[in-house]
N, CA, C and O atoms as a GROMACS GRO file, in nm:
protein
  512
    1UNK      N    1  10.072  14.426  -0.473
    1UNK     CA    2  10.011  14.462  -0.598
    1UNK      C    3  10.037  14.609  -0.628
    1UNK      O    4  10.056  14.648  -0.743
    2UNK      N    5  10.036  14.676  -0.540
    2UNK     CA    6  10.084  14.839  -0.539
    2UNK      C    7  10.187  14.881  -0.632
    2UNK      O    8  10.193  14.977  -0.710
    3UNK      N    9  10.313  14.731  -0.591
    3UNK     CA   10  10.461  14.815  -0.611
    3UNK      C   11  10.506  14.724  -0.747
    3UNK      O   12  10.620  14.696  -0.783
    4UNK      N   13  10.374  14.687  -0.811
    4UNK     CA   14  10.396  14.608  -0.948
    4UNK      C   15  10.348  14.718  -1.052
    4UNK      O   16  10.245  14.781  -1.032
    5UNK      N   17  10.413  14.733  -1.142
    5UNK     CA   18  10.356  14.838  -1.301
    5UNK      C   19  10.332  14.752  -1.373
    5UNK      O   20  10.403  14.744  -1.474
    6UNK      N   21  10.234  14.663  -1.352
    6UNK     CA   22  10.127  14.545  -1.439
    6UNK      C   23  10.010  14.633  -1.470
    6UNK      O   24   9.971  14.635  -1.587
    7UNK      N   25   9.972  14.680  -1.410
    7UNK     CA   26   9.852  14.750  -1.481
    7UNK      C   27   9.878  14.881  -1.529
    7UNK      O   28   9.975  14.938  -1.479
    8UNK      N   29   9.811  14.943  -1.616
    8UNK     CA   30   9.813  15.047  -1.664
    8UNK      C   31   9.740  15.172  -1.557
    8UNK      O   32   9.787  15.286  -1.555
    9UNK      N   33   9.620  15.131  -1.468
    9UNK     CA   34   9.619  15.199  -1.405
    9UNK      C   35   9.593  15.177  -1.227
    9UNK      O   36   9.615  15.077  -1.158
   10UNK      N   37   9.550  15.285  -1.196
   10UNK     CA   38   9.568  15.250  -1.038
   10UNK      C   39   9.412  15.141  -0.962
   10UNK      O   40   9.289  15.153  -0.960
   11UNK      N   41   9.517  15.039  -0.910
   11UNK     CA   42   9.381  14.896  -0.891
   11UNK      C   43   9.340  14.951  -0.744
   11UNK      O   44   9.425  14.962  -0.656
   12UNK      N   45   9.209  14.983  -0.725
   12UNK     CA   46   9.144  15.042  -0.589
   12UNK      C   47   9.156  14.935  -0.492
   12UNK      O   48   9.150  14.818  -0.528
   13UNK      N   49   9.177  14.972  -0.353
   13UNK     CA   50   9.212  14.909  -0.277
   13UNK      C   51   9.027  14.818  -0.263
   13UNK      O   52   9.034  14.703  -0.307
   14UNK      N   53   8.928  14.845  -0.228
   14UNK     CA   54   8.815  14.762  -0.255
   14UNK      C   55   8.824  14.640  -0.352
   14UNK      O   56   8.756  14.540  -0.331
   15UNK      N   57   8.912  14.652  -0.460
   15UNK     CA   58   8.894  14.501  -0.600
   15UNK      C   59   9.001  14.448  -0.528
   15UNK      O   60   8.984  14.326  -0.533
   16UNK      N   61   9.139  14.482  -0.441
   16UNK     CA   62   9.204  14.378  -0.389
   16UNK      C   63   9.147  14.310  -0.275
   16UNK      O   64   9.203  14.214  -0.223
   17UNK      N   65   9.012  14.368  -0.225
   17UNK     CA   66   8.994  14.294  -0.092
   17UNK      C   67   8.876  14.146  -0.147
   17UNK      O   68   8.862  14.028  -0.116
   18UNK      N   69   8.792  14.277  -0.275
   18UNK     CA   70   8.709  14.169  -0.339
   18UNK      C   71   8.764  14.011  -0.418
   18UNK      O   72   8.734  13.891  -0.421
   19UNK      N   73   8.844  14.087  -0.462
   19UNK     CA   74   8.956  13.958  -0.535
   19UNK      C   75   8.937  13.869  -0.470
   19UNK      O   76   8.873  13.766  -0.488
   20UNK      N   77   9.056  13.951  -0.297
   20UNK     CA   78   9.047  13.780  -0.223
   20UNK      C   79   8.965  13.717  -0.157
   20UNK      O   80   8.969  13.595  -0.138
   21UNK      N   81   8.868  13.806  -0.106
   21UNK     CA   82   8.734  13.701  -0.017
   21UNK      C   83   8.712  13.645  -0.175
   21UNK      O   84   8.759  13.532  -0.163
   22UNK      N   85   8.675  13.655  -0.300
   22UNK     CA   86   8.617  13.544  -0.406
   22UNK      C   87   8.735  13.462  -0.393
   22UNK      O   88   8.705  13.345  -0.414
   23UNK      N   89   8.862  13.478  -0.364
   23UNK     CA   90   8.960  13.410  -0.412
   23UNK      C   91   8.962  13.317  -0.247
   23UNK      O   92   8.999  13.199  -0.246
   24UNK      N   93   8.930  13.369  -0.153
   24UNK     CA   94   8.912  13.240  -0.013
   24UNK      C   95   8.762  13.116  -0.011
   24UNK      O   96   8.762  12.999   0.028
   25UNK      N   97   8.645  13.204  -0.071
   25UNK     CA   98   8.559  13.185  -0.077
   25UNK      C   99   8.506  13.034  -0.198
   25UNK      O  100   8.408  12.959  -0.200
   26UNK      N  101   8.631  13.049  -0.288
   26UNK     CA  102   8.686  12.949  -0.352
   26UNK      C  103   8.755  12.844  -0.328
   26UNK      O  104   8.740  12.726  -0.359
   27UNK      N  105   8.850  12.910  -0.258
   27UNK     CA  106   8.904  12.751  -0.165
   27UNK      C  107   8.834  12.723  -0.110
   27UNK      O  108   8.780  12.623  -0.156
   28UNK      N  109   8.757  12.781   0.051
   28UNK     CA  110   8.615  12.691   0.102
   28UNK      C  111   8.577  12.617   0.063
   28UNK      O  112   8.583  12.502   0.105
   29UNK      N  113   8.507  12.666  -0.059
   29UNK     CA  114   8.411  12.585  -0.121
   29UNK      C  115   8.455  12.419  -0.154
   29UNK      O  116   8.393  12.314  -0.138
   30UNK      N  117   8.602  12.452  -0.212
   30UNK     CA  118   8.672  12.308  -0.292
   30UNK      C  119   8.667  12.242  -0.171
   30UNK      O  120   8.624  12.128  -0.152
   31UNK      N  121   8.718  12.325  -0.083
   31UNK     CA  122   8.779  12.214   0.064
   31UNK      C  123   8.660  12.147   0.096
   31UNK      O  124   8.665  12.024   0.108
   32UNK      N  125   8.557  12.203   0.111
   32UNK     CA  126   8.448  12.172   0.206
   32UNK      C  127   8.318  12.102   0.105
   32UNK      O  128   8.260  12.005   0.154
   33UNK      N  129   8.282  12.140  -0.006
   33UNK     CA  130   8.190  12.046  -0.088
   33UNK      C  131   8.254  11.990  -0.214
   33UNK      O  132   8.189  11.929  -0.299
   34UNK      N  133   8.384  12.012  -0.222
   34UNK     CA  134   8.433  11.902  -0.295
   34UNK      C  135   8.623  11.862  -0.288
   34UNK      O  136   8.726  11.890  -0.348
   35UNK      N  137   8.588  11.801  -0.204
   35UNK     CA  138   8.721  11.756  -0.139
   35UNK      C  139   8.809  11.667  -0.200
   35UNK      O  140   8.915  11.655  -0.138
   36UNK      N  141   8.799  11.592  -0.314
   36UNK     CA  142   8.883  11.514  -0.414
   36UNK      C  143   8.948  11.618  -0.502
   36UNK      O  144   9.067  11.605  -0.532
   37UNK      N  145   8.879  11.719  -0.545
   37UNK     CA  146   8.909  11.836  -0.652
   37UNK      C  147   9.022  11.906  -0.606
   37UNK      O  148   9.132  11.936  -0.653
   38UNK      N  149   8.933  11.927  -0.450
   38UNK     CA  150   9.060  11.991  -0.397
   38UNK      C  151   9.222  11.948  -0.368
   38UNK      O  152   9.329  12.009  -0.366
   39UNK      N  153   9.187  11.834  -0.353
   39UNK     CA  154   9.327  11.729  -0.313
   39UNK      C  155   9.400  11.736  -0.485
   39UNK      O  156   9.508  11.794  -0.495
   40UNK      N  157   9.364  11.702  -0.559
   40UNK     CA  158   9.365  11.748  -0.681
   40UNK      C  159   9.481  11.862  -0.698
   40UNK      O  160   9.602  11.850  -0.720
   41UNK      N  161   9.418  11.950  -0.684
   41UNK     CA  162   9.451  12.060  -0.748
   41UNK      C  163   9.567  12.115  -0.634
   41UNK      O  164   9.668  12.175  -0.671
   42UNK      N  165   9.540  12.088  -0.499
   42UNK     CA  166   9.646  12.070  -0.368
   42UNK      C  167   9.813  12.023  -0.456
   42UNK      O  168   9.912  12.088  -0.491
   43UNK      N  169   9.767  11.859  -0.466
   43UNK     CA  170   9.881  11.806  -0.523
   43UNK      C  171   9.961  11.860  -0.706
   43UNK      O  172  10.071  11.856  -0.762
   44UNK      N  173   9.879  11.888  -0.722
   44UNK     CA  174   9.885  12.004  -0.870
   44UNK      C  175   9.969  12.106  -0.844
   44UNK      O  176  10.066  12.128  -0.916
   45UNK      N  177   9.938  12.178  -0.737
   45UNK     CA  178   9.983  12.339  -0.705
   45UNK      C  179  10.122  12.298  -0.594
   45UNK      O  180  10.195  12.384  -0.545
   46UNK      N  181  10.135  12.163  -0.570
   46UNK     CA  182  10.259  12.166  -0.490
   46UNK      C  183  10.342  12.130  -0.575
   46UNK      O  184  10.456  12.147  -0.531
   47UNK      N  185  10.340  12.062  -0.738
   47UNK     CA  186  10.445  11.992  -0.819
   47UNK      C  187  10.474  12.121  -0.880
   47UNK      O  188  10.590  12.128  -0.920
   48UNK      N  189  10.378  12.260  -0.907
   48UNK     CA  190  10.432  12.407  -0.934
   48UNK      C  191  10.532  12.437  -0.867
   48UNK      O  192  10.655  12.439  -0.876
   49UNK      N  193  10.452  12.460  -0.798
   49UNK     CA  194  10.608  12.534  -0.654
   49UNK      C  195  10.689  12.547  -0.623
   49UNK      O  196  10.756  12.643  -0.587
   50UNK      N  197  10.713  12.314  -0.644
   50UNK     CA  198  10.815  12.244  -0.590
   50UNK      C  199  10.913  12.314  -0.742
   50UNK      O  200  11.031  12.346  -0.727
   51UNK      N  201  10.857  12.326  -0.855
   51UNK     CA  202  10.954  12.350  -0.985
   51UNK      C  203  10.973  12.507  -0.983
   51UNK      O  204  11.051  12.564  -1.058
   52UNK      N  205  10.898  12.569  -0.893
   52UNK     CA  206  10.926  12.731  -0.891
   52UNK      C  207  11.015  12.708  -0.771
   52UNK      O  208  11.121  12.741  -0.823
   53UNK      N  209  11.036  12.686  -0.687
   53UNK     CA  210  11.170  12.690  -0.558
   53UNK      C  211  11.253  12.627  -0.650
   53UNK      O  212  11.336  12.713  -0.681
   54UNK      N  213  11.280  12.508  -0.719
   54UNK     CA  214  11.356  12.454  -0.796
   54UNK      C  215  11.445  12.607  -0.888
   54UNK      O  216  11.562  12.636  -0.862
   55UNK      N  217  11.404  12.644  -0.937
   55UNK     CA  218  11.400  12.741  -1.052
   55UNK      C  219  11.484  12.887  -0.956
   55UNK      O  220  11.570  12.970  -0.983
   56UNK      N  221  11.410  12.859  -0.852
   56UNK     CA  222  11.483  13.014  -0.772
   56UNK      C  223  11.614  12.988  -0.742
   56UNK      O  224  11.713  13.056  -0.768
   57UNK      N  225  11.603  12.838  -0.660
   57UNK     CA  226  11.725  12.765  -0.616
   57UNK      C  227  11.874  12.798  -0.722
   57UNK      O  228  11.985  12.851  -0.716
   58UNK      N  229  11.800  12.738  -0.801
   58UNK     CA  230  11.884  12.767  -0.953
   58UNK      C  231  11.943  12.887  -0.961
   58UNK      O  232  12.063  12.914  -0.962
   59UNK      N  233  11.820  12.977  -0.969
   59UNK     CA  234  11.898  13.160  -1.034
   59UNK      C  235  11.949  13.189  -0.935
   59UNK      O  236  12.072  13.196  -0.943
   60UNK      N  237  11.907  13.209  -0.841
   60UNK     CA  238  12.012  13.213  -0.697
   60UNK      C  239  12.165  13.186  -0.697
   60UNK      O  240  12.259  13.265  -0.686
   61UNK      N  241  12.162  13.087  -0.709
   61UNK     CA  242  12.276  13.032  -0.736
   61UNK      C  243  12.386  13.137  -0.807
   61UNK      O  244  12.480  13.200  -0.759
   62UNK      N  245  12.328  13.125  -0.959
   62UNK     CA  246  12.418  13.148  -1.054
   62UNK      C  247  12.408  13.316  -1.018
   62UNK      O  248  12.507  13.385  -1.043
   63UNK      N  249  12.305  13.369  -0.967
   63UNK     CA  250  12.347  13.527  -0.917
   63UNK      C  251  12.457  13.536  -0.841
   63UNK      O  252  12.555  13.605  -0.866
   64UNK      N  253  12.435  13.443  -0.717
   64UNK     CA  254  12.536  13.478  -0.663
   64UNK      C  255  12.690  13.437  -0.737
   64UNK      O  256  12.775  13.525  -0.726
   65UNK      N  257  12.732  13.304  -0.814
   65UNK     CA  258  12.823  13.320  -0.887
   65UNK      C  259  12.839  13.447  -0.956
   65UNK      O  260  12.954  13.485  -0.980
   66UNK      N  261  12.766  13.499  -0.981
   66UNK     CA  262  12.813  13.592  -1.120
   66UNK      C  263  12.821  13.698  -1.069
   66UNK      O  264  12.868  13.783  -1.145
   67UNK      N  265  12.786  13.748  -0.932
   67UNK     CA  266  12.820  13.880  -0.839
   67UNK      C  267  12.954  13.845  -0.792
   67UNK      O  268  13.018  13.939  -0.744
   68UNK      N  269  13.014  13.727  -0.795
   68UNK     CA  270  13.145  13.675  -0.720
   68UNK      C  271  13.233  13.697  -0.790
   68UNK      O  272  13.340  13.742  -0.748
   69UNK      N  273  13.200  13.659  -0.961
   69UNK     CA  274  13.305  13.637  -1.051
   69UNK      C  275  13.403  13.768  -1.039
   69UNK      O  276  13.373  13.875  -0.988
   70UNK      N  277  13.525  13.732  -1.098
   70UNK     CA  278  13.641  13.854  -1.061
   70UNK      C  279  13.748  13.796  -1.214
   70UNK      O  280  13.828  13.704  -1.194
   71UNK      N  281  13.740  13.848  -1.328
   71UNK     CA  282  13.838  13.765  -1.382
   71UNK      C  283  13.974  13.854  -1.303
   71UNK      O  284  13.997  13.943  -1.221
   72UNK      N  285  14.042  13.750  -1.402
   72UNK     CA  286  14.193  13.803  -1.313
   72UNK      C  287  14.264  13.872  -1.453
   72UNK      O  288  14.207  13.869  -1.562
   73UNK      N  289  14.363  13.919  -1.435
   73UNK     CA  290  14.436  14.012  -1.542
   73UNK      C  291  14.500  13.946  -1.655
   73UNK      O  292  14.573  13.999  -1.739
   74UNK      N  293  14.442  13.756  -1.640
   74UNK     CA  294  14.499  13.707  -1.767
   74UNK      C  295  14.389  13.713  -1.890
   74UNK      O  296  14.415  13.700  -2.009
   75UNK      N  297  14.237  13.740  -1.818
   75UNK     CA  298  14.183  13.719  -1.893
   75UNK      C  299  14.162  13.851  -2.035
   75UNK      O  300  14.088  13.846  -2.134
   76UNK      N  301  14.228  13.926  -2.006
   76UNK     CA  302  14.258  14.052  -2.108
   76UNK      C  303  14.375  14.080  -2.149
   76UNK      O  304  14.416  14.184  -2.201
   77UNK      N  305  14.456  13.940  -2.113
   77UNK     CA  306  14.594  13.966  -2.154
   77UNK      C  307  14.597  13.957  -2.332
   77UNK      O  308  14.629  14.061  -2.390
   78UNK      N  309  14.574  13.871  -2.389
   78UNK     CA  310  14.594  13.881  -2.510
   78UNK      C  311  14.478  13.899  -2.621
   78UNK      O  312  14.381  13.825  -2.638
   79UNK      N  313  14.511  14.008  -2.690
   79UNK     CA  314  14.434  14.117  -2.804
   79UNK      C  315  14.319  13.960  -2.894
   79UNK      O  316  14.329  13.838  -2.913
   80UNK      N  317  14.266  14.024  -2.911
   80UNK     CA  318  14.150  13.958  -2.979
   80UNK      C  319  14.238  13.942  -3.127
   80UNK      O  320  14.302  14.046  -3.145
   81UNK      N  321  14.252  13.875  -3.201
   81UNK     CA  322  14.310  13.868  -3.344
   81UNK      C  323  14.274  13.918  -3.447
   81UNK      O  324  14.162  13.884  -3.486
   82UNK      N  325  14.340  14.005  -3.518
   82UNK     CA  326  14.272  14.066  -3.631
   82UNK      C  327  14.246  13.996  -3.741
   82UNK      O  328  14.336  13.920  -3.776
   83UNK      N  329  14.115  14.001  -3.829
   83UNK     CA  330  14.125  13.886  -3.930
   83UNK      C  331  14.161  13.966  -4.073
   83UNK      O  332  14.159  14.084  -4.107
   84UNK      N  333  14.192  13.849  -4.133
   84UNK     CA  334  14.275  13.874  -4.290
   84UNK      C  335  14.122  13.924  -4.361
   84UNK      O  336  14.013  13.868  -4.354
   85UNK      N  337  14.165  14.057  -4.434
   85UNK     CA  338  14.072  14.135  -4.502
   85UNK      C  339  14.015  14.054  -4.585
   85UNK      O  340  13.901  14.099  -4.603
   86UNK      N  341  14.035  13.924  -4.671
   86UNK     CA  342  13.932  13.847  -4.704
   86UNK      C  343  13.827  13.752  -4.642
   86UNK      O  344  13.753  13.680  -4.709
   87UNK      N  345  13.828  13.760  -4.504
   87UNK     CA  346  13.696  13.741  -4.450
   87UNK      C  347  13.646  13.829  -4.349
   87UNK      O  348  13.683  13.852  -4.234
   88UNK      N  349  13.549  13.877  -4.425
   88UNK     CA  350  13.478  13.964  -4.352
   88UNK      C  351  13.414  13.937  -4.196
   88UNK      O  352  13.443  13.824  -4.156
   89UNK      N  353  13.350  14.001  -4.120
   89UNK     CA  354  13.325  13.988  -4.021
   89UNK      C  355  13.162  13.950  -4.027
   89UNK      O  356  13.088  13.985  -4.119
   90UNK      N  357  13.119  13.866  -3.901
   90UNK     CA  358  12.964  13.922  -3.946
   90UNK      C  359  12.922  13.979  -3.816
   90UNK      O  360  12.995  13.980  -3.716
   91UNK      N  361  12.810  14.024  -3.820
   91UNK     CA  362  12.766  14.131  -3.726
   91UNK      C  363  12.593  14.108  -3.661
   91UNK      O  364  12.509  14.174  -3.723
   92UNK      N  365  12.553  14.043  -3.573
   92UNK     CA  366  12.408  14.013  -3.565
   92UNK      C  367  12.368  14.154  -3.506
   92UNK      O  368  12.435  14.205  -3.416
   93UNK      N  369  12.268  14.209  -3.553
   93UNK     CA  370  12.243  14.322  -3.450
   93UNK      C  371  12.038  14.308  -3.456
   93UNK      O  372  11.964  14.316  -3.555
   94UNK      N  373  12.004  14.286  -3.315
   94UNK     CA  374  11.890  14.247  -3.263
   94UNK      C  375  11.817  14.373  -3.191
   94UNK      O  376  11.855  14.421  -3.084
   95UNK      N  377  11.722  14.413  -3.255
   95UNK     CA  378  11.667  14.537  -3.164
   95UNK      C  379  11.524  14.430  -3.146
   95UNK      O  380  11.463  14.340  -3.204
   96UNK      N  381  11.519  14.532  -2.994
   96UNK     CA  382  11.446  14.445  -2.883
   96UNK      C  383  11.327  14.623  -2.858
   96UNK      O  384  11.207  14.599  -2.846
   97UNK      N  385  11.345  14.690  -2.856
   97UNK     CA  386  11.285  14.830  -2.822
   97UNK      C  387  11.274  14.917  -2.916
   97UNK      O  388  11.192  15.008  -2.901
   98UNK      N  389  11.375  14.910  -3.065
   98UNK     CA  390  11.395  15.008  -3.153
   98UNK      C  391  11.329  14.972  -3.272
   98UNK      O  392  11.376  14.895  -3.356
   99UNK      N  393  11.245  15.015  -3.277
   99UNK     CA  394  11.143  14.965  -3.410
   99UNK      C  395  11.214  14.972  -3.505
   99UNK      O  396  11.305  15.053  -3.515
  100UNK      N  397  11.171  14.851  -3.625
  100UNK     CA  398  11.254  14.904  -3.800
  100UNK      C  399  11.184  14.965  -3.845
  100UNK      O  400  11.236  15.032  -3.934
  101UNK      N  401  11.084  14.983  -3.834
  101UNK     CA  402  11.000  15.027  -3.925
  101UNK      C  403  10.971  15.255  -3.883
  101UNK      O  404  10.955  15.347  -3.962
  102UNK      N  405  10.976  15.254  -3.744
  102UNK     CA  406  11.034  15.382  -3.707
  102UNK      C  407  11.177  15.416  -3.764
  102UNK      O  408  11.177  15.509  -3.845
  103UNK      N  409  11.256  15.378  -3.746
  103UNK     CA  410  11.404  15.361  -3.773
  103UNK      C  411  11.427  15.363  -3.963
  103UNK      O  412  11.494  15.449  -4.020
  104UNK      N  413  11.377  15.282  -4.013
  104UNK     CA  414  11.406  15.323  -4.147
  104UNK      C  415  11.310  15.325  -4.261
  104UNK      O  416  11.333  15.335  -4.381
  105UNK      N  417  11.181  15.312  -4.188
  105UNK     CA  418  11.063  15.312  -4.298
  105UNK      C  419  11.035  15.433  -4.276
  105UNK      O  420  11.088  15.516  -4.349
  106UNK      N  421  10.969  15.466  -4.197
  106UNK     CA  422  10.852  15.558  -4.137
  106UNK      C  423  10.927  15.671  -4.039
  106UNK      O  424  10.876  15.720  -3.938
  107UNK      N  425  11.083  15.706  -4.103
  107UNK     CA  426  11.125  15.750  -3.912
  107UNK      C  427  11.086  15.942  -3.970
  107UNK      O  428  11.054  15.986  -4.081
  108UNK      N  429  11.110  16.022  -3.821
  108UNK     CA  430  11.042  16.150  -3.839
  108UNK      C  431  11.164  16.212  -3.922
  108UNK      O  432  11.278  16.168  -3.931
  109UNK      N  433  11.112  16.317  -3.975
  109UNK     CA  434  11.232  16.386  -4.081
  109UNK      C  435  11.344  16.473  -4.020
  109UNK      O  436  11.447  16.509  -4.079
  110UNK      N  437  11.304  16.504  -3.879
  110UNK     CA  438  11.440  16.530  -3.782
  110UNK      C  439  11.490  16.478  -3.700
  110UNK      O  440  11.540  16.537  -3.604
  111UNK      N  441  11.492  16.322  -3.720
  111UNK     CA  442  11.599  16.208  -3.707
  111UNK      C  443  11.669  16.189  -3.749
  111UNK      O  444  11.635  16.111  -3.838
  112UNK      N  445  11.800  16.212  -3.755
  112UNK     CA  446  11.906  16.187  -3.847
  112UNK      C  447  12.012  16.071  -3.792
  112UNK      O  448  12.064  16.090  -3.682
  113UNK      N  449  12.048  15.943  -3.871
  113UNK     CA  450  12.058  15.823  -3.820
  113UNK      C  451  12.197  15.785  -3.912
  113UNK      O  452  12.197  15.668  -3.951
  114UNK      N  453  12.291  15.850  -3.945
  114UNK     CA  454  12.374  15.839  -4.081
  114UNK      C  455  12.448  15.737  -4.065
  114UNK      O  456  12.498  15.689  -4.166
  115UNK      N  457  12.478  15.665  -3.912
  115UNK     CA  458  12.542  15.562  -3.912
  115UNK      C  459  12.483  15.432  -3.959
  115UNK      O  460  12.537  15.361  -4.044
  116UNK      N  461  12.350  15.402  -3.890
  116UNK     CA  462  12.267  15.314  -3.901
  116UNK      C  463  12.195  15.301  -4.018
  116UNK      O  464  12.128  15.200  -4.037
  117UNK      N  465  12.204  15.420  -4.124
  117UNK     CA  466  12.143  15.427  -4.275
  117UNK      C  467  12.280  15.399  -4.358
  117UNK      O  468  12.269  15.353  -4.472
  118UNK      N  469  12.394  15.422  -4.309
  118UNK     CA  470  12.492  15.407  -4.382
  118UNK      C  471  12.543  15.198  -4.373
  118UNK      O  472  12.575  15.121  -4.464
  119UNK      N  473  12.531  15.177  -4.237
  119UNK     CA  474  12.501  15.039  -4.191
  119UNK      C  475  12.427  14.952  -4.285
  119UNK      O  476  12.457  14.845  -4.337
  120UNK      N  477  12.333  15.018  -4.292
  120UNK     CA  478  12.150  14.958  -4.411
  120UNK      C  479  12.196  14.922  -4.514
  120UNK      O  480  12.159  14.818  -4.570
  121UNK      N  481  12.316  15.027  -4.576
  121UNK     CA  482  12.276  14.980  -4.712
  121UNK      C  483  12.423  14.935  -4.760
  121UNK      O  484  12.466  14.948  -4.874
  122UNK      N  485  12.494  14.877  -4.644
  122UNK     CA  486  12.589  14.819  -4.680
  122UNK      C  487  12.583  14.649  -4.622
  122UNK      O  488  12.678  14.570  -4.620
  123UNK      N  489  12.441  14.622  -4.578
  123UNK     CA  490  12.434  14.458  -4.454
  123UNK      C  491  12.315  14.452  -4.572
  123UNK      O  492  12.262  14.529  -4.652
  124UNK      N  493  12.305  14.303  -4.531
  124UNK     CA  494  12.180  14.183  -4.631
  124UNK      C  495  12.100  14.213  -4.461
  124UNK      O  496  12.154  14.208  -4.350
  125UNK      N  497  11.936  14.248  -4.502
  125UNK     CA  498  11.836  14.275  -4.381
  125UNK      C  499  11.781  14.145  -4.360
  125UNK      O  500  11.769  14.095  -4.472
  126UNK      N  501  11.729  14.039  -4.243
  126UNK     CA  502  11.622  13.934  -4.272
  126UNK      C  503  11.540  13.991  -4.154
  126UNK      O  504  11.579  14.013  -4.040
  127UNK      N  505  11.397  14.013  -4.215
  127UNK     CA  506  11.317  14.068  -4.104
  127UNK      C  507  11.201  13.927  -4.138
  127UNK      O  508  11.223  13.841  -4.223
  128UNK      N  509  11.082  13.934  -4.049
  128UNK     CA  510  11.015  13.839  -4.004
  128UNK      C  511  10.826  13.940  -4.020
  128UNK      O  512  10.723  13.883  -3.985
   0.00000   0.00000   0.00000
C-alpha cells in the first residue's frame, strides 16, 4: 500500500493494521456463523481470479511477444505513398491530458500555441 500513489495522502500504518483485523474478523465470522455465504462468495472469488490469472496469462504473453518483436529491414523498405492533392488527408488527434478548453478557450496570455491555433482554424472540431 506504501508503494501505490492511490491516495492523495500518507495512509498511517495503524488504518492498515485496522483495515485488516476488520478485514480477517470478517472472514471468521462468514466461515464460522455462516458457512453457505461463505462457500458462496469462496466459489464467487475463485471464478474472479480464475479470469484475473486468465487475463495476466494473456498480457504476459503478448509482453513478452512485443519485447521480442525485431522487424527486419524489409519492413521500412518501401516509402509510404504520397497521395494525389485531391484527397486530402485526415488527421484524428485525441488529447488524453491536454485540456481544450485550457488550450483554446481559456489558455493564459503567455502561451503561445501558433501551430495548434493555426491547426484550429483550418480542421472541422467534434467535442463531446
Amino acid at each position: 500500500m506504501r508503494n501505490l500513489d492511490v491516495f492523495p495522502f500518507a495512509v498511517p500504518n495503524l488504518a492498515v493494521l485496522a483495515a485488516s483485523l476488520v478485514w480477517i474478523a470478517t472472514l471468521m465470522f462468514l466461515i464460522l456463523r455462516v458457512p453457505k455465504i461463505a462457500m458462496r462468495l469462496r466459489t464467487a472469488g475463485s471464478a474472479v481470479l480464475t479470469g484475473f490469472a486468465v487475463f495476466a496469462l494473456v498480457m504476459s504473453w503478448q509482453l513478452v511477444r512485443a519485447a521480442l518483436w525485431r522487424p527486419g529491414p524489409q519492413a521500412f523498405a518501401t516509402p509510404i505513398a504520397v497521395q494525389p492533392a485531391n484527397k486530402p488527408r485526415l488527421v484524428w488527434i485525441l488529447f488524453d491530458e491536454l485540456a481544450y478548453k485550457q488550450t483554446f478557450e481559456a489558455r493564459d496570455a503567455s502561451l503561445q500555441l501558433p501551430n495548434l491555433d493555426r491547426l484550429r482554424n483550418e480542421s472541422t472540431i467534434y467535442t463531446t
